[in-house]
RODO-2510 file (C-alpha; in nm, 4 decimals, decimal comma):
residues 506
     n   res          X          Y          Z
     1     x    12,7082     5,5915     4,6698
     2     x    13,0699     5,6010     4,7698
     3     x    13,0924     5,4165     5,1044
     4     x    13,1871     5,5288     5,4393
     5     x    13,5552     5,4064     5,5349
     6     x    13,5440     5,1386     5,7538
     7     x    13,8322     5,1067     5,9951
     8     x    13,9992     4,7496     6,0492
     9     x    14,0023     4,7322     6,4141
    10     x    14,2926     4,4919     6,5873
    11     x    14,2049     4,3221     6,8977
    12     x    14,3970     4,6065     7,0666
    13     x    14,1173     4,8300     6,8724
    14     x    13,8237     4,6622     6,9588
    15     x    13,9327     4,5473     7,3277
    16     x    13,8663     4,8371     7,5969
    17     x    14,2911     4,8509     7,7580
    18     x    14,3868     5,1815     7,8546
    19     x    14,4654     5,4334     7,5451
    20     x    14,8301     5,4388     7,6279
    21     x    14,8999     5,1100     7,6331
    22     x    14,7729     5,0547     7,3411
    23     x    14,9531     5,2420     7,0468
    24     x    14,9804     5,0835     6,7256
    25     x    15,3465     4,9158     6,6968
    26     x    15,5804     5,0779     6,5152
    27     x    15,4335     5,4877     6,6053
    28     x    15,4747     5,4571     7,0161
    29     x    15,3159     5,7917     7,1938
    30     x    15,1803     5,9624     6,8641
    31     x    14,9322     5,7249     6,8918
    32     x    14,8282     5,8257     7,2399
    33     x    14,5075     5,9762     7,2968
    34     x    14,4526     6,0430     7,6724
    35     x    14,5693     6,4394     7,6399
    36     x    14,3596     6,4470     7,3519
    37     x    14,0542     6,3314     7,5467
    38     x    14,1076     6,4755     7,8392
    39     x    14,1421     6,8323     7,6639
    40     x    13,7796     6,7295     7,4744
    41     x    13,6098     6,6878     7,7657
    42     x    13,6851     7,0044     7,9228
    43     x    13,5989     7,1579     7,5683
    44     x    13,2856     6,9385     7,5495
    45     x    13,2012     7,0860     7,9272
    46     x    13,2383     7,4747     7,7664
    47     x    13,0147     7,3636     7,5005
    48     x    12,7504     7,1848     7,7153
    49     x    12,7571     7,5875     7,8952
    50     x    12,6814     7,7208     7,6668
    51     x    12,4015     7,5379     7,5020
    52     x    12,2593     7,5038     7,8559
    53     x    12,2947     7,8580     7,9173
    54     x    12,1407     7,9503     7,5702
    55     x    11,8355     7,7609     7,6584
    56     x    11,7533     7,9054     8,0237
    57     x    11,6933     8,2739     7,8931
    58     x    11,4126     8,1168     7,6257
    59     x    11,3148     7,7666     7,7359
    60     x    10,9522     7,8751     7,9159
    61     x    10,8869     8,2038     7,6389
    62     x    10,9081     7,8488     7,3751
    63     x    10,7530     7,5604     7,5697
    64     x    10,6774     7,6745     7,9236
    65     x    10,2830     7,6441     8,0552
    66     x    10,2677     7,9722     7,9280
    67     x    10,4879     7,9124     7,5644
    68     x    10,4172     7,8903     7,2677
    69     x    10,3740     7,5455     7,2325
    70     x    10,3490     7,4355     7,6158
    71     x    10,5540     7,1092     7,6662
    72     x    10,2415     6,9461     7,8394
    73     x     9,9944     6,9411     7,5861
    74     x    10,2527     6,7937     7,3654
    75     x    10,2851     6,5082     7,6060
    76     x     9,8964     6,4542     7,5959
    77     x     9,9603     6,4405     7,2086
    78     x    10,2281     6,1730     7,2428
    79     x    10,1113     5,9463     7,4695
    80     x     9,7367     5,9446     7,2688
    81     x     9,9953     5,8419     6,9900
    82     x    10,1779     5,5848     7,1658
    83     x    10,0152     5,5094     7,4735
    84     x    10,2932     5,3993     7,7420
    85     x    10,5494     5,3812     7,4710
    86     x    10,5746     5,7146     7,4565
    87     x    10,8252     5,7319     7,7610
    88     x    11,0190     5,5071     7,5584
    89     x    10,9818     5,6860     7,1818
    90     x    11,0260     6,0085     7,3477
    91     x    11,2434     5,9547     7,6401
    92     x    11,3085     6,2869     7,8633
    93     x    11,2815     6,3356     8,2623
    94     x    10,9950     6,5595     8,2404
    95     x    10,7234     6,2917     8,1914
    96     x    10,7949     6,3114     8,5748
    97     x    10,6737     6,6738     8,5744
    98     x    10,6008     6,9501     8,2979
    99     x    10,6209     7,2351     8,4889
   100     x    10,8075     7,5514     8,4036
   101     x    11,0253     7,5125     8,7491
   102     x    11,1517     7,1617     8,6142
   103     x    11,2214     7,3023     8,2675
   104     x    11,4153     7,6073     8,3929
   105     x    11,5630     7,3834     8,6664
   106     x    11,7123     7,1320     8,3577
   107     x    11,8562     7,4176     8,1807
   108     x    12,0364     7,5713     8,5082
   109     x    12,1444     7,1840     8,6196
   110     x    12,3107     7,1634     8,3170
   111     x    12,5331     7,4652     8,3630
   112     x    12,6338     7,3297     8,6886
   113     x    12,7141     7,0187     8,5866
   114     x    12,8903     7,1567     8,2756
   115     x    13,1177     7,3337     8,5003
   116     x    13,1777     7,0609     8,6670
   117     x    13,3250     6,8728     8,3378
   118     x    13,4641     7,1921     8,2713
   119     x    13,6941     7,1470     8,6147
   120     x    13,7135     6,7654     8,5416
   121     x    13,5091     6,6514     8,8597
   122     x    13,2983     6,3710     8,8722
   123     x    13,3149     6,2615     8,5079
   124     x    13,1457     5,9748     8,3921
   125     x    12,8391     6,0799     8,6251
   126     x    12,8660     6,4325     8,5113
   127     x    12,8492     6,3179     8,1461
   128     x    12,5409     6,0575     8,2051
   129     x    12,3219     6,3501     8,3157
   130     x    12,4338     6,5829     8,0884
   131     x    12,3909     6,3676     7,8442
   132     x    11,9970     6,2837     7,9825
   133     x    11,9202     6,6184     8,0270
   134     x    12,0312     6,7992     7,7080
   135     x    11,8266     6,4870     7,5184
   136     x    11,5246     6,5482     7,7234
   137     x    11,5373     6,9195     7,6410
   138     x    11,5714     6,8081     7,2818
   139     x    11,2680     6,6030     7,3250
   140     x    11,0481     6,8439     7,4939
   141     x    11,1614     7,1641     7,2624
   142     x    10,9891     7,0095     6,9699
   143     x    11,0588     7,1964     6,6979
   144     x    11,2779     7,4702     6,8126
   145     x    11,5240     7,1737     6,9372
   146     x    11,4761     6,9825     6,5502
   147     x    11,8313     7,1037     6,4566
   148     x    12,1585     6,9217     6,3420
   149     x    12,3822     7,0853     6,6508
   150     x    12,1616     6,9618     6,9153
   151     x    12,1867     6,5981     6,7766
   152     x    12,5588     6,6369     6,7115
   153     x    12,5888     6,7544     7,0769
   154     x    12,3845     6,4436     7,1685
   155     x    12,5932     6,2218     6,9882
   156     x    12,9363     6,3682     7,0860
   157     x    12,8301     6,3728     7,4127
   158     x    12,7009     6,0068     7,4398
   159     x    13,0783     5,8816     7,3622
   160     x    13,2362     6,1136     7,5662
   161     x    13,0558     5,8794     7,8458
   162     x    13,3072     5,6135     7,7439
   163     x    13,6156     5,8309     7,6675
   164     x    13,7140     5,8229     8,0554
   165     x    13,9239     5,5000     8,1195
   166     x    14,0298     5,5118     7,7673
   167     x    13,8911     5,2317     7,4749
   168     x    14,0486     5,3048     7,1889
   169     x    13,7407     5,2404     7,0051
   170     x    13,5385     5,5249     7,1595
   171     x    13,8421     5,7347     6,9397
   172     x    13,7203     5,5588     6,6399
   173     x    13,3759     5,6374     6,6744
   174     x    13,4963     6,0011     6,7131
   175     x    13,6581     5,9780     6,4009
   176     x    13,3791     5,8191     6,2636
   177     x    13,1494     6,0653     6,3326
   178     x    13,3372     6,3564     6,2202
   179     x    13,3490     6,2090     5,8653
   180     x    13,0199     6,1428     5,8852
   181     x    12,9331     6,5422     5,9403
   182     x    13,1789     6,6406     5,6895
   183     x    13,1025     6,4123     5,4216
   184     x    12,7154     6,3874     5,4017
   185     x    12,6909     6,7576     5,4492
   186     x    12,8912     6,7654     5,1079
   187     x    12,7196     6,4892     4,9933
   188     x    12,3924     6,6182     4,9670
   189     x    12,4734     6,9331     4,8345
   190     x    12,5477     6,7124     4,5394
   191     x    12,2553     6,4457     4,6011
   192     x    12,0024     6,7879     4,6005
   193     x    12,0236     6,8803     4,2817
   194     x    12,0072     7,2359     4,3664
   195     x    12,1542     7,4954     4,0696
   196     x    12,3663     7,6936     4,3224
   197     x    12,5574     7,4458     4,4317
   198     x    12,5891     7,2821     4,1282
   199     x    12,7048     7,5722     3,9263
   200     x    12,9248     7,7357     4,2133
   201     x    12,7286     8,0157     4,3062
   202     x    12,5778     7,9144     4,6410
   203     x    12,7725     8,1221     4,8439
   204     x    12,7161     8,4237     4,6110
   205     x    12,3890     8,3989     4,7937
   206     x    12,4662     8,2497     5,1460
   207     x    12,5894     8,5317     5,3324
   208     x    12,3022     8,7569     5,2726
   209     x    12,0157     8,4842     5,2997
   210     x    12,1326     8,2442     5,5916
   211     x    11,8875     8,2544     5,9214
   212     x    12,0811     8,4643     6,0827
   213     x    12,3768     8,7026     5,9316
   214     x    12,6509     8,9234     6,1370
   215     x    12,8731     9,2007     6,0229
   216     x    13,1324     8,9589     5,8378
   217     x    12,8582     8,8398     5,6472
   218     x    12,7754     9,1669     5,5293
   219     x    13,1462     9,1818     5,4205
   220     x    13,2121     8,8523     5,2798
   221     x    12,8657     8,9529     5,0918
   222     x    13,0862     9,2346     4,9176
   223     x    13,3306     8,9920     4,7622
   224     x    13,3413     8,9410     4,3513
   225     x    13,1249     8,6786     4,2291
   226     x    13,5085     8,4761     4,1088
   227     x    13,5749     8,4732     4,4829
   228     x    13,2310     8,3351     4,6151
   229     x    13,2308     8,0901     4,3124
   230     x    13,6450     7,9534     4,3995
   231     x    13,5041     7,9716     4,7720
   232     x    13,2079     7,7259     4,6919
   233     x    13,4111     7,5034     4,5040
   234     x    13,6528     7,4537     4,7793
   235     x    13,3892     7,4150     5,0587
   236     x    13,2803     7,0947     4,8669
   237     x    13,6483     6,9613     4,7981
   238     x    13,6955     7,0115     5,2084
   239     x    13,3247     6,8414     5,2270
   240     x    13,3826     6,5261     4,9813
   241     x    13,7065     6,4618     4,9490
   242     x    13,9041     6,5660     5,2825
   243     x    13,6577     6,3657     5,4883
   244     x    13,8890     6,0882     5,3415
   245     x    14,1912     6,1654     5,4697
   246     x    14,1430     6,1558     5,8308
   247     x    14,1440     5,7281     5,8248
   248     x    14,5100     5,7845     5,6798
   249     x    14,8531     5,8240     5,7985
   250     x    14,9288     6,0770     6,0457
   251     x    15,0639     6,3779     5,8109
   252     x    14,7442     6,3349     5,5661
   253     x    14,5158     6,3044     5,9102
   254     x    14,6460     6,6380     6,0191
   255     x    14,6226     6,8525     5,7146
   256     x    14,2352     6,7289     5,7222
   257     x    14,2450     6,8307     6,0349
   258     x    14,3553     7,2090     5,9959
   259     x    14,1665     7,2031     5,6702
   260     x    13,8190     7,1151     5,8649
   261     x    13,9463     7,3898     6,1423
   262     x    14,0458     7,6616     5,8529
   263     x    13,6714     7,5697     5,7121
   264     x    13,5134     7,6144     6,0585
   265     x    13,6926     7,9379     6,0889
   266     x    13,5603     8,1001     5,8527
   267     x    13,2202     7,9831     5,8688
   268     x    13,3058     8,1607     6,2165
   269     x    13,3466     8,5077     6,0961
   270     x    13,1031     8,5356     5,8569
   271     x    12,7886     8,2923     6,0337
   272     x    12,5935     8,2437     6,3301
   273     x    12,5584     7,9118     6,4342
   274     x    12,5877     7,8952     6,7960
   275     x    12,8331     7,6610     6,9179
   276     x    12,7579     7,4153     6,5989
   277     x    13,1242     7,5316     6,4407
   278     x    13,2758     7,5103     6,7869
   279     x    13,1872     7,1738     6,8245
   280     x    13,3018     7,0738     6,4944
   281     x    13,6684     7,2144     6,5432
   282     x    13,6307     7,0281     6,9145
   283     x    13,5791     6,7037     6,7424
   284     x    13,8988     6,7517     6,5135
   285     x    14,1014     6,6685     6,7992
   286     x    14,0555     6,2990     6,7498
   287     x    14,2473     6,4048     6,4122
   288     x    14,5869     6,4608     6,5936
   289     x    14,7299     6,2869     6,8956
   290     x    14,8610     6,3504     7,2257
   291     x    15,2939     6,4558     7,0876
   292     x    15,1054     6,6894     6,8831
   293     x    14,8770     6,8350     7,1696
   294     x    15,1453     6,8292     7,3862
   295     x    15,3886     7,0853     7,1499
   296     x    15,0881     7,3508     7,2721
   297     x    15,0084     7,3239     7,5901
   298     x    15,1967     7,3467     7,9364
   299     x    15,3249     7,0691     8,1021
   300     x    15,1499     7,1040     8,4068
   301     x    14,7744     7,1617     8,2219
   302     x    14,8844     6,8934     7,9983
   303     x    14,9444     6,6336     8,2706
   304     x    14,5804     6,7797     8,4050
   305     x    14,4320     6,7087     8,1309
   306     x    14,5821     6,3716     8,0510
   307     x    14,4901     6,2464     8,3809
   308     x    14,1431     6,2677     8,3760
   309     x    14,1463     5,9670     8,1177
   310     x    14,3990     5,8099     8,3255
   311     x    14,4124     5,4279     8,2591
   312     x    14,1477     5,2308     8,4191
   313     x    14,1112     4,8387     8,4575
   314     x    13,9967     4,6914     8,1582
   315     x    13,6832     4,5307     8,3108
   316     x    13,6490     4,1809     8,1887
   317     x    13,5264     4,0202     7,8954
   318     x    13,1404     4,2168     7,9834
   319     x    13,3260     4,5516     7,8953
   320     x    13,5189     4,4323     7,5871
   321     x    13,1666     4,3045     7,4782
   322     x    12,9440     4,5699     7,5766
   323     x    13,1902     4,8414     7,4188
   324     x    13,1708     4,6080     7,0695
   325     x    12,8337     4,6212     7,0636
   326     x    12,7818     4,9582     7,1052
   327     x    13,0206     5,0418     6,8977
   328     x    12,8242     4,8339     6,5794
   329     x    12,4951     4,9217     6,7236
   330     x    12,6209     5,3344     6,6664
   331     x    12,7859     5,2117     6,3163
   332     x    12,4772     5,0235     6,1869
   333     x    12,1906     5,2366     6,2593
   334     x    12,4274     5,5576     6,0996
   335     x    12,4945     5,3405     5,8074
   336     x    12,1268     5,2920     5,7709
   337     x    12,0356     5,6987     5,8083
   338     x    12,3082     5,8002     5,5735
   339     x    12,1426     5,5273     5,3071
   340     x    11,8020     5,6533     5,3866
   341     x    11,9055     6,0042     5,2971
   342     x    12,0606     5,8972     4,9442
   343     x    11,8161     5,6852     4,8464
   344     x    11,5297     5,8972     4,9487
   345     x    11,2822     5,5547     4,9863
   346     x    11,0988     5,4753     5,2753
   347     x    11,3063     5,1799     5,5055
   348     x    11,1354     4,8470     5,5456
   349     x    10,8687     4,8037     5,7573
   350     x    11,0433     4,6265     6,0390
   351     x    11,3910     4,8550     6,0100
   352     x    11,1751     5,1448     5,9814
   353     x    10,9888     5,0196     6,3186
   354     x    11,3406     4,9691     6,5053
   355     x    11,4900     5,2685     6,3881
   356     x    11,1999     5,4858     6,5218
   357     x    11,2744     5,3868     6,8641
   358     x    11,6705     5,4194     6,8052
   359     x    11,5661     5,8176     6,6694
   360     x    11,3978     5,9068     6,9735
   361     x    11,7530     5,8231     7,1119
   362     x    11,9066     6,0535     6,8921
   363     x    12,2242     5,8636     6,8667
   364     x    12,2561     5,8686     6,4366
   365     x    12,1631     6,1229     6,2510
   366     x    12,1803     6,1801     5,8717
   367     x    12,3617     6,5433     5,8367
   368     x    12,2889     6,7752     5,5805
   369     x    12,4004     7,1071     5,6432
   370     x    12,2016     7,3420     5,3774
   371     x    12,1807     7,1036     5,0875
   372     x    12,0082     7,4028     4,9494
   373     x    12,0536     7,7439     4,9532
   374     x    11,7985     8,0064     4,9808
   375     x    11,8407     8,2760     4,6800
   376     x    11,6529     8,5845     4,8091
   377     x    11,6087     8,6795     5,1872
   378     x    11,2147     8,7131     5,2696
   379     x    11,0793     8,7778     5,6174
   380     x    10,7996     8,7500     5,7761
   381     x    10,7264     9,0628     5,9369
   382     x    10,4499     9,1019     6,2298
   383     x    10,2430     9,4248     6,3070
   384     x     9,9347     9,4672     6,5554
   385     x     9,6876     9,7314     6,6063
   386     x     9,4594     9,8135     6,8103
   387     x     9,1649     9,9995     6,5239
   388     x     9,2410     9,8173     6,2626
   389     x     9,4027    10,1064     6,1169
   390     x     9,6945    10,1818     6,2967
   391     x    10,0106     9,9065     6,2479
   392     x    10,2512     9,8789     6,4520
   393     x    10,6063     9,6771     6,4309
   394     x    10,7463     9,3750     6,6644
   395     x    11,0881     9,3554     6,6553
   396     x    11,3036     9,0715     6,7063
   397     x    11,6597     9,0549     6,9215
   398     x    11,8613     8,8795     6,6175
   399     x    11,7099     8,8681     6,2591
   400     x    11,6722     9,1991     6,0155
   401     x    11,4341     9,4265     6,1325
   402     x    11,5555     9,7597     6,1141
   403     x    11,7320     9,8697     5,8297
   404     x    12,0101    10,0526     6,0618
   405     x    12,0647     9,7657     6,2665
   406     x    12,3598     9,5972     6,1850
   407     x    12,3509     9,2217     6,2271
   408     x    12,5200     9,1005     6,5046
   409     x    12,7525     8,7834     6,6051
   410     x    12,6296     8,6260     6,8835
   411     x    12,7971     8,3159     6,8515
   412     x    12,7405     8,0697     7,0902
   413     x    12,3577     8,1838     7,1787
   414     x    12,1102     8,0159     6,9225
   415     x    11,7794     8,2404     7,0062
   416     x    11,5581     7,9752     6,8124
   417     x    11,2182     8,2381     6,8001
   418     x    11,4933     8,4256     6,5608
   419     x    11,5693     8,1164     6,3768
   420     x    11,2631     7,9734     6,3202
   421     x    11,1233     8,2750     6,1784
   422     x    11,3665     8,2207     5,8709
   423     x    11,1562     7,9003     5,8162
   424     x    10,8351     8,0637     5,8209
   425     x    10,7667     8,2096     5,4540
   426     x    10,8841     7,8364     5,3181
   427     x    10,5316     7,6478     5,3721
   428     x    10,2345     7,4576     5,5465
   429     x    10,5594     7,2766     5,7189
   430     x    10,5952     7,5986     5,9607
   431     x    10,2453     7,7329     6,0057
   432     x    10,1552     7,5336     6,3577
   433     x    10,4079     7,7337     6,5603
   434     x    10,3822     8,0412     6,3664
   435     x    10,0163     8,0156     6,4556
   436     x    10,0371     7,9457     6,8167
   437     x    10,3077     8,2395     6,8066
   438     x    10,0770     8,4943     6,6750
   439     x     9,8052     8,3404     6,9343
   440     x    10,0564     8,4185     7,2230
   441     x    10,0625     8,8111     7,0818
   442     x     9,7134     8,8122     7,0758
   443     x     9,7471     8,7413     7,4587
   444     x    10,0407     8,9360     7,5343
   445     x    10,1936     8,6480     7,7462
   446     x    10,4970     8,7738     7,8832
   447     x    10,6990     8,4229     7,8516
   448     x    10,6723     8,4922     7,4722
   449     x    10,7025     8,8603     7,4113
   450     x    11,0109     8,8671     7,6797
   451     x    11,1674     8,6547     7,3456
   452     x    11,1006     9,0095     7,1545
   453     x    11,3395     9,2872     7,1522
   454     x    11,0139     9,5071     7,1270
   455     x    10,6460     9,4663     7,2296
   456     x    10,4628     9,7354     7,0863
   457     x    10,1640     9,6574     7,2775
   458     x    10,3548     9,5851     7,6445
   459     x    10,0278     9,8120     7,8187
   460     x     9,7278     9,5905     7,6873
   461     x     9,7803     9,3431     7,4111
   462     x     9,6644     9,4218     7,0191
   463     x     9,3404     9,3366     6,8869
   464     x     9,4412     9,2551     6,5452
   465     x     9,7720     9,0948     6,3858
   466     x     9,8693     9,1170     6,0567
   467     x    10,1482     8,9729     5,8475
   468     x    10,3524     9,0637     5,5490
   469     x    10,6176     8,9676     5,3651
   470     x    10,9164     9,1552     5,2617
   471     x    11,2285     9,1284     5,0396
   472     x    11,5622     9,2145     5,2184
   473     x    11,9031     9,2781     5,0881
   474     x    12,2639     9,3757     5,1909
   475     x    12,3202     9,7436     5,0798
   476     x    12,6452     9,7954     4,9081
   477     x    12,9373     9,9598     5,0378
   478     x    12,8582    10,2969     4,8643
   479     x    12,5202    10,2717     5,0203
   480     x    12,6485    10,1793     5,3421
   481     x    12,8622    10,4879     5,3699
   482     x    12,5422    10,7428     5,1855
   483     x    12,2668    10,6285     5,4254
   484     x    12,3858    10,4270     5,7597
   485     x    12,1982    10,1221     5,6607
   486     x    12,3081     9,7749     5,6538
   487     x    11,9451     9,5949     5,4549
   488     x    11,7209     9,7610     5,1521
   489     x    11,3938     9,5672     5,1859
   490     x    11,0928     9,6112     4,9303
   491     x    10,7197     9,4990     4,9918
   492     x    10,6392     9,1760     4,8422
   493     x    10,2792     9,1045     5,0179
   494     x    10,0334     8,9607     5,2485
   495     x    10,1721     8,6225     5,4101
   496     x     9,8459     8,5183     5,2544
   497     x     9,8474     8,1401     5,4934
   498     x     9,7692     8,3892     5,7828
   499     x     9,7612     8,7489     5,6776
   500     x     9,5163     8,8600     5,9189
   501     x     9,4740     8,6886     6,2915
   502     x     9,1963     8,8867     6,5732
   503     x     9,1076     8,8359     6,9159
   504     x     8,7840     8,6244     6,9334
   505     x     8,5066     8,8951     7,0185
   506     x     8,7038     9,1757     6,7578
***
């Protein structure tokens, strides 16, 4: 396994002095990094928004008393698992209360206090809870919170509680952990084994079958195989082999920096993935440095910016100490997920044991961004009747339904019902949820059909559900221009796990 870089940290590194005063000799204010995390934080604040704000229009229709898979009798579920260690396994503020006011109050808290970082007020408290109350929405979300962004968030967000005041090593651990996304998403692509990416035609496949496609993806869908296949191959040179570069001098440093950016960019106009590709550019910041900031900003925002890292006092010999061991604590336990992800063997029994209770944490996460790629888009599609004879369609907001619709880019928002309903025709894995969804239809509850762009049955719910699964494409342009559509779909068959659900009594 080719190892992650590690840094040699000076005792100007590893000590927690002020950023400015402590540039490496010999490269004075390039290797300044107040304006550089000053300007994070207030993108770090926009990003917090919005994944606060994306959670507050769906939170109760997904966990609320009324959800599909209502936070509290997940609780009962954890603490009959753990007894009074679940507080500490699964760590979130509403063991205090489960109650759809204090979930919908979390998500609205943390757009207030995300505009607070956004205007620079308050920050190290303003960080600390939105820092505890994103992780406790991770926690009680359950599976429609299981994603890489919402960790990443979590991670980023736990450092940015040290970036005020300025320890230098904080800036490592940035840099740290945007290898660490780069590289292991581009490692396992290799470590899979899967065809497509091995033989350069994943992305032949990727706009048309990724969760959730918009109108560029129908595009980039159009392009000759040769330009999907030079595209794939260049996604896993910026993946393996830039990752490298940023630990190097500072020309090298920046062209993996615009190289990570150009990546995210494009991912950009032909993806959805809420603010996951925002958050990535964010991070390659820590790539430049504050002269090179500087060139593109006003002076007056700049000097904004740069003061809310202004120096602080170091703190004593407790800070120095408490910032080193944080700082291996972070390093070790990511070291640890990244080997447990190549080696694919179960950890030790006492590692495995500590590194349960650092997951529940989520501060070191293995990423894999699609180590394998989907060939052929099938859905899951959901019809109801009342006789038993008579089917009708629920539509979604996001995901292919109609044939007319075109997709649409609605980058930030992550509408997880959408999402998870890509995961649904891929096993036993998905069937819980997807069976407590269907339950919720059988009810009609209105937390869960609000998710809907259509409820067929809004008057009195269905007495019968029944699934099916069906093939969808991207027309061509030719077809695009003859009929108005954007899919062709074809019948494939009964989702046969569940292909028929009824009201008890039916």
């Amino acid at each position: 396994m080719n190892r992650v870089p590690s840094p040699t940290l000076g005792a100007a590194d590893a000590d927690s002095r002020p950023v400015s005063a402590a540039a490496v000799p010999g490269t004075g204010a390039a290797d300044e990094y107040r304006l550089v995390a000053g300007l994070f934080l207030r993108l770090l604040g926009a990003i917090y928004l919005a994944a606060f704000a994306s959670l507050s229009v769906q939170v109760l229709g997904l966990v609320g008393e009324g959800g599909i898979l209502p936070l509290r009798a997940y609780q009962v579920a954890l603490e009959a698992e753990s007894g009074a260690m679940a507080w500490v396994l699964h760590p979130m503020v509403f063991w205090i209360s489960a109650s759809d006011w204090m979930l919908q109050g979390a998500t609205l808290v943390g757009c207030v206090l995300a505009v607070l970082l956004i205007l620079g007020r308050w920050l190290r408290p303003v960080l600390v809870a939105l820092w505890l109350l994103y992780l406790s929405l991770a926690q009680a979300g359950q599976i429609f919170m299981n994603f890489q962004w919402d960790y990443l968030l979590l991670e980023a967000g736990f450092l940015a509680i040290f970036l005020p005041g300025g320890a230098r090593v904080v800036i490592w651990l940035y840099k740290i952990l945007l290898f660490r996304l780069r590289f292991l998403s581009g490692l396992s692509k290799l470590l899979s084994g899967d065809p497509s990416w091995a033989g350069l035609t994943a992305l032949a496949y990727y706009f048309e079958t990724q969760p959730l496609p918009h109108e560029g993806s129908w595009v980039a869908h159009q392009f000759p195989l040769p330009v999907h296949e030079a595209l794939t191959f260049f996604s896993l040179v910026i993946e393996i082999v830039v990752p490298f570069m940023m630990f190097l001098s500072r020309t090298p440093r920046f062209i993996a920096a615009w190289l990570t950016l150009g990546m995210q960019a494009a991912i950009l106009a032909t993806s959805n993935h809420n603010f996951f590709n925002l958050l990535s550019m964010a991070l390659c910041l820590f790539l430049f440095d504050d002269r090179a900031v500087r060139r593109v900003l006003p002076v007056g925002l700049a000097a904004r910016l740069a003061a809310d890292v202004s120096p602080t006092p170091p703190g004593g010999r407790w800070r120095r100490w408490s910032l080193g061991v944080m700082a291996v604590l972070l390093l070790t336990a990511a070291a640890v997920e990244a080997w447990h992800m190549v080696r694919s063997t179960p950890l030790p029994g006492p590692l495995e044991q500590a590194m349960r209770l650092w997951r529940g944490w989520h501060l070191a996460h293995p990423y894999h961004v699609f180590p394998t790629m989907k060939t052929e888009r099938v859905e899951v599609v959901i019809e109801g009747s009342r006789d038993g004879r008579h089917w009708r369609p629920y539509l979604f907001r996001y995901r292919p339904d109609r044939l007319d619709q075109a997709p649409r880019f609605i980058v930030p928002h992550q509408p997880r019902l959408d999402w998870m309903m890509w995961f649904v025709p891929m096993g036993p894995l998905f069937l819980d949820w997807y069976a407590a969804f269907l339950e919720r239809l059988l009810e009609n509850a209105p937390e869960v059909t609000a998710l809907l762009e259509h409820n067929p049955f809004a008057d009195a719910p269905p007495r019968y559900l029944r699934s099916t699964l069906w093939r969808y494409r991207f027309t061509d342009a030719r077809e695009r221009t003859r009929t108005g559509h954007w899919w062709r779909r074809e019948w494939v068959g009964p989702f046969w796990p569940l292909p028929y659900l009824s009201r008890p009594g039916s």
